[in-house]
Each structure stands twice: as C-alpha cells, then as structure tokens.
N, C-alpha and C positions, 0 to 999 in steps of 0.2 A: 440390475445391471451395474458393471465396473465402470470406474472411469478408465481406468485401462482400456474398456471396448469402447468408451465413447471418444475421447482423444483421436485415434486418428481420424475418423468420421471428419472431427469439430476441427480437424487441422485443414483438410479439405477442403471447408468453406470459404466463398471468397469475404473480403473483409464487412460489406455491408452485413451479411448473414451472421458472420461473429459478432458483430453490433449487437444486431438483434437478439443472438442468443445470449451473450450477458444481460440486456436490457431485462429479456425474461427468465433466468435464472439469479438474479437482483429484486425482482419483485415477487419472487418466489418465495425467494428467502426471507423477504422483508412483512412478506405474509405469515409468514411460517414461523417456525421457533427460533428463538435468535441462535445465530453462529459466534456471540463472542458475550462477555462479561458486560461489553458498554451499552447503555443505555439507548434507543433512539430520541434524536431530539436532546440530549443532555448536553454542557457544554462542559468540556474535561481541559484544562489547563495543562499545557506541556513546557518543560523546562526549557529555556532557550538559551544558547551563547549570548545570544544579543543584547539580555538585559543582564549578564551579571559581567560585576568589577573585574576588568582584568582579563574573561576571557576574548577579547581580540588580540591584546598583547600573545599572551600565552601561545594562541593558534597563527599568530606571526610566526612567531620561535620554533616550535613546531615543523611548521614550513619550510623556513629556514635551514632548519637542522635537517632536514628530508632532503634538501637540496643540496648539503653538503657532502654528504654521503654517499 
C-alpha cells in the first residue's frame, strides 16, 4: 500500500484516532529498523546561538536591518 492511498483515509480521522495512529506507527518504527543515522537513547550535542560570543548581538542587527527594509 501507498501513502498516497492511506492519507486521505488518515485525514478523515478525528484527532484522538490520529493520536493513536502515530502512537502506533512510532512504536513500529521504534521496533523496527531505524528511519534515521541517530542512535536511540544516545545524546547528540547541537550547536546553539545561545552559547556562542556574539551571537545575540549579531541576531539584534539582523532584526534590525529586517526592519528597516
């Protein structure tokens, strides 16, 4: 089966029913073979504005200049 044929089916649902069908297509997948390169359970470190020098300034200006425009 397509997801093209399941889509409108799963549009159909009312909201509790969509819960539930991610709940069980999440523990499918989680059983199943992974969908992505990351690990389960690993902790992956992602870069953030918030700790490096500078960038609040920068994304001030940024703003700024968005605004003037």
């Amino acid at each position: 089966m397509q997801l093209a044929e399941i889509l409108p089916n799963a549009r159909l649902l009312n909201a509790a029913d969509k819960l539930h069908l991610i709940r069980v297509l999440a523990t499918d997948m989680d059983d199943g073979e992974s969908a992505s390169p990351l690990e389960h359970g690993r902790i992956y470190r992602l870069a953030s504005p918030r700790f490096e020098d500078g960038a609040a300034k920068a994304l001030l200006r940024e703003l700024a200049a968005g605004q003037a425009s």
